[in-house]
N, C-alpha and C positions, 0 to 999 in steps of 0.2 A: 769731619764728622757728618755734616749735612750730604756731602755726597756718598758716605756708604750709607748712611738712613736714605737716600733717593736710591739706591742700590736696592738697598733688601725690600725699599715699597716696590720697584720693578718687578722683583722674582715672584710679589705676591699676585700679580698682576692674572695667570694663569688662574691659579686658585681660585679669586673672589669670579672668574668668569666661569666656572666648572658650577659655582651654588645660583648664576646670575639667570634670572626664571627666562624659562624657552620662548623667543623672538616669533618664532612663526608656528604657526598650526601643526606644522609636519612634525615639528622637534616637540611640541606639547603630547602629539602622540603617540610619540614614541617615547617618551616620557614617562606618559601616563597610559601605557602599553594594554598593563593586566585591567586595569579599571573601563579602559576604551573595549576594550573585548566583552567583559562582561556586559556592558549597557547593552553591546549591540547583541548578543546571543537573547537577552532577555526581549530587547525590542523584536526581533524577529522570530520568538516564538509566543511572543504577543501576539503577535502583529497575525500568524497564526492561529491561535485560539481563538482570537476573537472569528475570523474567518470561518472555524468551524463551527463554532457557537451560534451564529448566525445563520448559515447555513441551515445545522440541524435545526433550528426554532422553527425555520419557515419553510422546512418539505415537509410532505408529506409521504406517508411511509413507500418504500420501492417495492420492489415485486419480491424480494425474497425476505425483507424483513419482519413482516409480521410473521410468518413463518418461526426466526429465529424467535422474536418475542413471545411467540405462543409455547414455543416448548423451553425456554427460557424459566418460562412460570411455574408451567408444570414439573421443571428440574428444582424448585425449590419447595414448591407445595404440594407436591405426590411423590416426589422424590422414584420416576420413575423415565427409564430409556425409550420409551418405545415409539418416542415420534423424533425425524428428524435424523435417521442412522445415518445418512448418507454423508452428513461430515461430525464430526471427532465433540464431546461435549467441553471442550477448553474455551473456545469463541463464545460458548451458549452462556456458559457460567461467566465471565467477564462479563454480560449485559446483564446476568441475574443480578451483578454486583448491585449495578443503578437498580434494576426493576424492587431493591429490596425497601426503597425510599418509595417507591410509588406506588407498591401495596394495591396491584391491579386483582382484582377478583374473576375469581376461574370459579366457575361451574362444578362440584365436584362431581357429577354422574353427567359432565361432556364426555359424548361419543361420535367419532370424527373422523376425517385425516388430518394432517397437517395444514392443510391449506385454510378447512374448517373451523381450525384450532386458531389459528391466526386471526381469520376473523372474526371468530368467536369472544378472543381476549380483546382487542381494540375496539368492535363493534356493537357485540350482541351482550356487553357484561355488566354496560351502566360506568364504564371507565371512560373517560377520556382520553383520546388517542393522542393529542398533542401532546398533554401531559407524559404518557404514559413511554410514548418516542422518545421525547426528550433524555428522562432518565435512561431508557437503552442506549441512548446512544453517547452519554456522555464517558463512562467507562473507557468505550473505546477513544474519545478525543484525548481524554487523561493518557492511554497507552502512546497515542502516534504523538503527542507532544514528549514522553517521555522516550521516546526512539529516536527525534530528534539530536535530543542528548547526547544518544549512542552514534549516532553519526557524527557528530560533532566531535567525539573524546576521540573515534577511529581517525578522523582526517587528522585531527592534531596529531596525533604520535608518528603521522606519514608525512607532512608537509606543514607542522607546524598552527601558529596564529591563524595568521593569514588564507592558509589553506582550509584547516576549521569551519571559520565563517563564511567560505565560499560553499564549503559544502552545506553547512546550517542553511545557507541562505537558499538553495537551489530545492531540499528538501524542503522549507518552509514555504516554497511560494510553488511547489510543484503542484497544479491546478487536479490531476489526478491522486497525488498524497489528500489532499485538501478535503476533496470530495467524497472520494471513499470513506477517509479516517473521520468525518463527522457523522455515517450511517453505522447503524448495529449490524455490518456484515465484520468478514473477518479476513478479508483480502490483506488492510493493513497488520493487524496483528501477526496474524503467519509471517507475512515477510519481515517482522521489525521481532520477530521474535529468531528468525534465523539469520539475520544480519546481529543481532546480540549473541549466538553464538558463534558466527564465524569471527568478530570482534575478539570472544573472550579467548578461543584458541587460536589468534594472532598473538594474545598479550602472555598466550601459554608457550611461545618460544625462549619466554625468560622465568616464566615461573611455573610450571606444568603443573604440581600439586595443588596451585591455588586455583587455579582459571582452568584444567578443562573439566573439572565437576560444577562448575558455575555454565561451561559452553556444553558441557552435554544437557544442562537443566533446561537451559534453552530451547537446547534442538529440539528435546522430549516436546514442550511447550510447543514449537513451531510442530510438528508432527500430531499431538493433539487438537491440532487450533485446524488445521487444511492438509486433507492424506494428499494434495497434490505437493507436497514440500518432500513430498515420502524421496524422491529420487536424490534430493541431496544430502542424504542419512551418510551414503557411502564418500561422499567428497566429501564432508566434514568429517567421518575420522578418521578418511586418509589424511588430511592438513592436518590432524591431531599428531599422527604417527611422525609427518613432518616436521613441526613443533619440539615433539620432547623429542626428537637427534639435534635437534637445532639447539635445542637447550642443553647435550650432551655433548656439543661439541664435535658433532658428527660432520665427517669432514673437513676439519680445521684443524685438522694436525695433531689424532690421536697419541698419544705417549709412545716412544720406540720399545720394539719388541711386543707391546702387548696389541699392535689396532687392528689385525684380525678377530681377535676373540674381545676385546672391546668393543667393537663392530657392533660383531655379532649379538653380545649382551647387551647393545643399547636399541639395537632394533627387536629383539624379544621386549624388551621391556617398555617399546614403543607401540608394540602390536596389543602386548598386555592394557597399556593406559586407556586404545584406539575400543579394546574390547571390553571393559570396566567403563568408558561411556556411553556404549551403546547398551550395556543395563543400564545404566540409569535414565538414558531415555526412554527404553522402555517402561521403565519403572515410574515415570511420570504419567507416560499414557495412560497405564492401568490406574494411576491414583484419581487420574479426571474423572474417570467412570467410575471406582467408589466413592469417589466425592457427589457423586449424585447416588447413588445406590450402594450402601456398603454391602448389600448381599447380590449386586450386581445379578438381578432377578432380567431375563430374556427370554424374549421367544420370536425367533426370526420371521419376519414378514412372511406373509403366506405369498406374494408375488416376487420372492425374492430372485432374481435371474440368473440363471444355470452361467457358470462360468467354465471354462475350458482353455485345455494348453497351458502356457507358461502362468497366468493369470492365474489358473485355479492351482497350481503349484502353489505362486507366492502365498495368493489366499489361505491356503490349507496347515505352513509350518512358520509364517512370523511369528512371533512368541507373544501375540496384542492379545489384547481383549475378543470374543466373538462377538461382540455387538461392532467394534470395529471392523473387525473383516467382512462381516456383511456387510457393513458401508462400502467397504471397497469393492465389493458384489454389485453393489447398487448403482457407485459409481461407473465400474467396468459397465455395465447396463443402457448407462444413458451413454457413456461411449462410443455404445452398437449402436442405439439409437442414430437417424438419418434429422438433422435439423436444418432451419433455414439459415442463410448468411444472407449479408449486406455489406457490400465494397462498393464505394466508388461508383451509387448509384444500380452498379448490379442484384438483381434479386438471387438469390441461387439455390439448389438445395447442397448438401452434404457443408464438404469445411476446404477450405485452399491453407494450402501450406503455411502459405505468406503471407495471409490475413493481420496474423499479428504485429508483427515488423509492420505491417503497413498502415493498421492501425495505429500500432506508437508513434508513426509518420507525421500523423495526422494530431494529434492529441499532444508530441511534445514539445513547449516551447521552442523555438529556434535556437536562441542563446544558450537553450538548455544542452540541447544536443550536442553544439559546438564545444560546448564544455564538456562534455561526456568524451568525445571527442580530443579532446586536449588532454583531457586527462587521464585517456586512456594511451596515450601517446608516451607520454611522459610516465605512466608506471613501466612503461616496455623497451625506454631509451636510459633510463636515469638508473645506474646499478643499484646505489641504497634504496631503490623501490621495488626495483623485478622481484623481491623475495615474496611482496601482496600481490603479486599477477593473479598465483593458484586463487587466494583467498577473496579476493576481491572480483577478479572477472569467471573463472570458472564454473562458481557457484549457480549466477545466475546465465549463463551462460547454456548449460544444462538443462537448468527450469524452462529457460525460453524454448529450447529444442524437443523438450518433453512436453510444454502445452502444444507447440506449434504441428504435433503428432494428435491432437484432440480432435475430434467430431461436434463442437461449441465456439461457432465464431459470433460469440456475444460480447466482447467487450476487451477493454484494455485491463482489465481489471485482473485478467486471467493473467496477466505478467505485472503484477502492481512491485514483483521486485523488481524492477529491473530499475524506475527511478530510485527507489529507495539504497540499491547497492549503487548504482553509479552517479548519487549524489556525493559518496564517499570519493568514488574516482574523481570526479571532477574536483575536489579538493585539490587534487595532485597535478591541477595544471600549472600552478603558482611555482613549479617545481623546476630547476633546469639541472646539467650539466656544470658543475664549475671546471672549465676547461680539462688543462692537463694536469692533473690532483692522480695520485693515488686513492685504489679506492678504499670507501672504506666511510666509519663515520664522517660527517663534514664536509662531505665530497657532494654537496647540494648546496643550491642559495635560489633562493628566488629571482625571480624572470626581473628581465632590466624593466626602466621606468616604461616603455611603449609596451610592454607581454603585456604588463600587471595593468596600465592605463584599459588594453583590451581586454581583460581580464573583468576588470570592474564594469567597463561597458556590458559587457554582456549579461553578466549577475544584473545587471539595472534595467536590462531589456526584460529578461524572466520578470523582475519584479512589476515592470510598468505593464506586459502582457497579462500578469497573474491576477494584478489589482482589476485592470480593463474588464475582465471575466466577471468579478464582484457581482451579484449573489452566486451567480450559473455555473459553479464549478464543473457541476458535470457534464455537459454541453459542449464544454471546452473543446477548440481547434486551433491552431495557430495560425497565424495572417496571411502565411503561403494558402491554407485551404479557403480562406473567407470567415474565420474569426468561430465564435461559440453558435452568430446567426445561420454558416450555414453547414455547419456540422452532421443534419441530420442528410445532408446529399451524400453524404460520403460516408456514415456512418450509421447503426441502429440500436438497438436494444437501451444496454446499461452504458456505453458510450453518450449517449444521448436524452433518450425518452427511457426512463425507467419507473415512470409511475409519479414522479419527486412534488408533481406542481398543481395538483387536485388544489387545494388552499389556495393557489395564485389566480388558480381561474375561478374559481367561486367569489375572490373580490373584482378580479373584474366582469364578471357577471354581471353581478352587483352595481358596479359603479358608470356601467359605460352599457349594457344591453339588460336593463330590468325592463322584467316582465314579460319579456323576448321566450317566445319558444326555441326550444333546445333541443339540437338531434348530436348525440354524441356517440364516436367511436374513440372506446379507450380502453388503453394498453397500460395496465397497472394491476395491483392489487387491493386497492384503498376501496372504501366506498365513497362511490359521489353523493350523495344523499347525505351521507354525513358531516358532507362539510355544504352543505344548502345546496346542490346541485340538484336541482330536477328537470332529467333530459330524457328523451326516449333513442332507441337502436334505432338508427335508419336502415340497417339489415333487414330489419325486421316486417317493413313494409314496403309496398309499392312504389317506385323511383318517385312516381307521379305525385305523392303524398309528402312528400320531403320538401320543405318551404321554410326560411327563414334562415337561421343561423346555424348551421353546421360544422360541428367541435372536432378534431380529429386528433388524437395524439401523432406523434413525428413517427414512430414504427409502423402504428397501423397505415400511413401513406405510404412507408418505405416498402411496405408486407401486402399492399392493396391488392383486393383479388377484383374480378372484372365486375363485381358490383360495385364495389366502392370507387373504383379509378373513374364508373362511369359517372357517379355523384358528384366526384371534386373536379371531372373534365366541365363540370355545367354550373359550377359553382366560384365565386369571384373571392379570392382571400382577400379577409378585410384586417387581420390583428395575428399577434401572437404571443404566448403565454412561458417565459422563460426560455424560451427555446425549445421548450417540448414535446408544445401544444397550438397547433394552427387553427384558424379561426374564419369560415370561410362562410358567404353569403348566397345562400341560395334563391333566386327568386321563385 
C-alpha cells in the first residue's frame, strides 16, 4: 500500500511543477508575456510624450508655424480659405482643435498675408505666444502618439510581440519623429495618416468590406493633411486591388472549370473596390474644405503661377476642391522657383538629387538604420513576409523618389515617412527562416539567442542616442557626423536652425551677458523683442560700429554673404544656444 501511494505522489510530481512560480526572470516573462508587453508599450510612449511635451513648452515658434496658427484661427473665427492655399486645410484644423482651448484673439478687420497673419495672431493681438503654441501644438503630439499605436498593431500581425516593440521602440525614440510631432506642422500627421491607411489595406487581405473604407478615410486624410502624399493615391489602391484577390482567393486554387471567369469577376470587383476608395478620398478632401466653409466661398490669388504641360493637366481634371488645385498651382510654383541648399558644409543654389538620402545620413541614428536594414532584409528573405514588400517598402519608397525630384533642399522633414514606415520594417528583423518547413503559416520563429541579443543592442543604442539629444531634437545628428553639436556643418534650415530657441537665448542673455549690447542675425519667424531680446542688425551698419556680443543663428552662418563671413572672420565664439544659435565676441 505505502508503495503504490509513493507511486502515485511520483506521477504527481510533474503536476505540482507545471503550478511551481517561474525560477528566473526569462520564465517570469514569458509567463507574464501580455502584461510585460503592455508596461513596456506604455513606458515607451511615455517616455515619448513626455519628450514632446517638453520640447513643445520650451521652443519657440519655427518658421512656418505661426503661419499654420494664424490661419488656423481665422478657420474657426471667419470661417474663411483664403490664407495659406498652398497646403490642404486637414493639418490646419487639427491645430484649430487645441487653439479652441486657447481662445487667441484675431483682429476682425486684419488685412494681411500670411506671414502678417502669423504675426499678427502671436504678437500684435495681446495673446500670448507661449500659451497660445502650446495649445497648437499639442493636437499634433496627441496624433503622433496615437500613430505610434499604428505601428505598433502593424509590426505585431508581421513579427509578432517581440517585433511590435522593436518597432514601437525605434518610432518612440526616433529624434526626427520626436521633433517634428511636438510642432504645429504637419509633416507627421500626413505620414502617420498614410501608414494608417496602408495598415488598414494590409488587414483588408482578410476582410476587405471592413478595412478599405476605414484605409481610403485615411488616405483621403493623408491627401488632405500634405498634396505631397498626392503620388501614393495610385499605390494605395493598387495594394487595395491586391488585397481583395488576396482575400478572394486569387491565385490559390480557384474551383475547377470555373478560374477563368472567376478570375476575371474577382479582378472586376477588385478594380471596382480600388475605385469606390478613391471616392471616398476624395470625398474626405472636399469635406476638410466645407468643414471650414460650407459655401466653400474662393477667389484665387491674384499672383497665382501660370502652370503648363502635364502639371496643368493634372491640375485642370482631379475631381478636388479648386482652392486645392490652386495649392498645387502654388506649390508647382515654388518648385520652379531656384532656392538655396546646404550639404556637407557646401553653400549651393538650386537642389542635388541626393541631398535627401544624405541628409537621412546624417540625422538617422546608426542602430536605427541597421535596423532598417535588418529588417528590411528579412521582409525580402522570409516567404510569410514578401507579401508586406509592396505595402511596406514601396510606398515610401516612391515618396522619397518624388521629393528627391524637388527644388527644396531644406530639411529631413520632407521625407518624415520614411522613419515612420521603416520603423514597421524594422519590427521584422526579429524575424528568420525556420529551416526546411514548408511554406506557409508557422514557417517563421524568431532569430536565435546572439540575432535577438544584437537585436536589443541596437534598440538600446537608438534609445541612449535619442535620450543623449534631450531637449535638442531638432539639431539632431548621429555620432558618425559629431552628435546634435555639430549638425549645423553639415546641415541647415529645419534640419537644424529653424527659429526653435528665441526663449533659450533670452535666458541666457539674461543670466550670463546682462546688460551687454546685442548685434543679432536671425533666421526665424518669432519676434525677439518678444521674448526680452533687444539687439540691433549688424547688416545694418558699418563693420567698424559692430562691438560686443554678436548673436548669429546656425543658417544665417551656413547662408553667410561676404558681409557677414567678414564679421564672424573678426569675431571669437564664445557660447552656444541649443544648437542653433552661436554666440560670438567681437572686440
Amino acid at each position: 500500500m505505502s508503495t503504490s501511494l509513493a507511486g502515485r505522489h511520483d506521477e504527481r510530481v510533474p503536476v505540482n511543477d507545471a503550478v511551481t512560480p517561474p525560477r528566473t526572470l526569462l520564465e517570469r516573462l514569458r509567463r507574464h508575456g501580455r502584461a510585460v508587453f503592455v508596461v513596456v508599450v506604455v513606458l515607451l510612449l511615455v517616455q515619448m510624450a513626455v519628450a514632446m511635451l517638453s520640447t513643445a513648452v520650451e521652443q519657440t515658434p519655427t518658421i512656418d508655424e505661426p503661419v499654420y496658427v494664424g490661419t488656423a484661427t481665422v478657420y474657426v473665427q471667419q470661417h474663411d480659405l483664403r490664407y495659406n492655399p498652398e497646403h490642404p486645410p486637414l493639418g490646419k484644423l487639427i491645430v484649430a482643435t487645441g487653439l479652441l482651448f486657447a481662445h487667441p484673439h484675431l483682429d476682425p478687420a486684419f488685412e494681411g498675408d500670411q506671414t502678417e497673419l502669423g504675426r499678427h495672431v502671436l504678437y500684435e493681438s495681446g495673446n500670448d505666444p507661449w500659451r497660445v503654441m502650446l495649445w497648437a501644438r499639442l493636437p499634433v503630439i496627441v496624433l503622433t502618439l496615437l500613430f505610434g499605436l499604428v505601428v505598433l498593431a502593424f509590426a505585431r500581425e508581421l513579427a509578432g510581440r517581440t517585433g511590435a516593440l522593436v518597432a514601437l521602440a525605434l518610432y518612440a525614440f526616433s529624434p526626427d519623429v520626436i521633433a517634428h510631432g511636438s510642432l504645429a506642422t504637419f509633416d507627421v500627421p500626413a505620414s502617420g495618416f498614410l501608414l494608417t491607411s496602408v495598415w488598414l489595406v494590409w488587414r483588408a487581405r482578410r476582410r476587405p468590406s471592413l478595412y478599405l473604407p476605414l484605409s481610403a478615410t485615411a488616405l483621403g486624410a493623408a491627401v488632405a493633411t500634405k498634396m505631397s502624399m498626392l503620388p501614393a493615391v495610385p499605390v494605395v489602391l493598387s495594394l487595395a486591388v491586391v488585397s481583395v484577390c488576396h482575400a478572394g482567393g486569387f491565385g490559390r486554387g480557384t474551383a475547377p472549370g470555373s478560374g477563368t471567369r472567376a478570375r476575371a469577376r474577382l479582378l472586376g470587383l477588385a478594380a471596382a473596390a480600388a475605385a469606390g476608395m478613391a471616392v471616398t478620398a476624395v470625398a474626405v478632401v472636399w469635406a476638410t474644405y466645407l468643414a471650414v466653409d460650407p459655401r466653400l466661398r474662393w477667389t484665387a490669388p491674384a499672383d497665382l503661377p501660370t502652370v503648363h504641360g502635364l502639371r496643368a493637366l493634372l491640375i485642370d481634371h482631379l475631381p478636388l476642391p479648386r482652392p486645392y488645385r490652386d495649392g498645387m498651382g502654388i506649390q508647382f510654383g515654388f518648385e520652379n522657383a531656384t532656392w538655396q541648399g546646404f550639404l556637407f558644409g557646401r553653400l549651393y543654389e538650386g537642389s542635388l538629387w541626393y541631398y535627401l538620402p544624405a541628409a537621412l545620413l546624417v540625422k538617422t541614428p546608426l542602430g536605427m538604420a541597421a535596423l532598417w536594414a535588418a529588417g528590411s532584409s528579412a521582409l525580402l528573405s522570409v516567404r510569410r513576409l514578401r507579401p508586406a514588400v509592396p505595402y511596406l517598402l514601396v510606398p515610401p519608397a516612391l515618396l522619397l523618389a518624388s521629393a528627391m525630384t524637388g527644388s527644396r533642399d531644406l530639411g529631413v522633414r520632407y521625407a518624415l515617412f520614411v522613419p515612420v514606415f521603416l520603423a514597421v520594417v524594422a519590427g521584422c528583423a526579429v524575424v528568420v527562416v525556420r529551416g526546411r518547413r514548408p511554406a506557409g503559416a508557422g514557417a517563421v520563429r524568431h532569430r536565435p539567442g546572439w540575432a535577438g541579443a544584437v537585436t536589443a543592442a541596437l534598440v538600446l543604442y537608438v534609445a541612449v542616442s535619442s535620450l543623449l539629444t534631450y531637449p535638442y531634437y531638432l539639431t539632431y545628428s548621429n555620432e558618425a557626423f559629431g552628435g546634435p553639436e555639430k549638425t549645423y556643418l553639415r546641415l541647415h534650415d529645419s534640419n537644424v536652425d529653424w527659429g526653435q530657441d528665441l526663449g533659450r537665448l533670452a535666458d541666457r542673455l539674461e543670466g550670463r551677458y546682462p546688460h551687454e549690447k546685442v548685434w543679432f542675425v536671425y533666421k526665424g519667424a518669432g519676434v525677439p523683442s518678444a521674448y526680452g531680446i533687444h539687439a540691433a542688425d549688424p547688416l545694418t551698419v558699418p563693420a567698424d560700429r559692430v562691438h560686443g556680443l554678436l548673436v548669429v543663428s546656425d543658417t544665417s552662418i551656413d547662408k553667410a554673404d561676404t558681409r557677414l563671413k567678414a564679421l564672424l572672420a573678426t569675431s571669437r565664439r564664445i557660447d552656444e544656444v541649443g544648437h542653433s544659435i552661436t554666440l560670438f565676441r567681437r572686440p
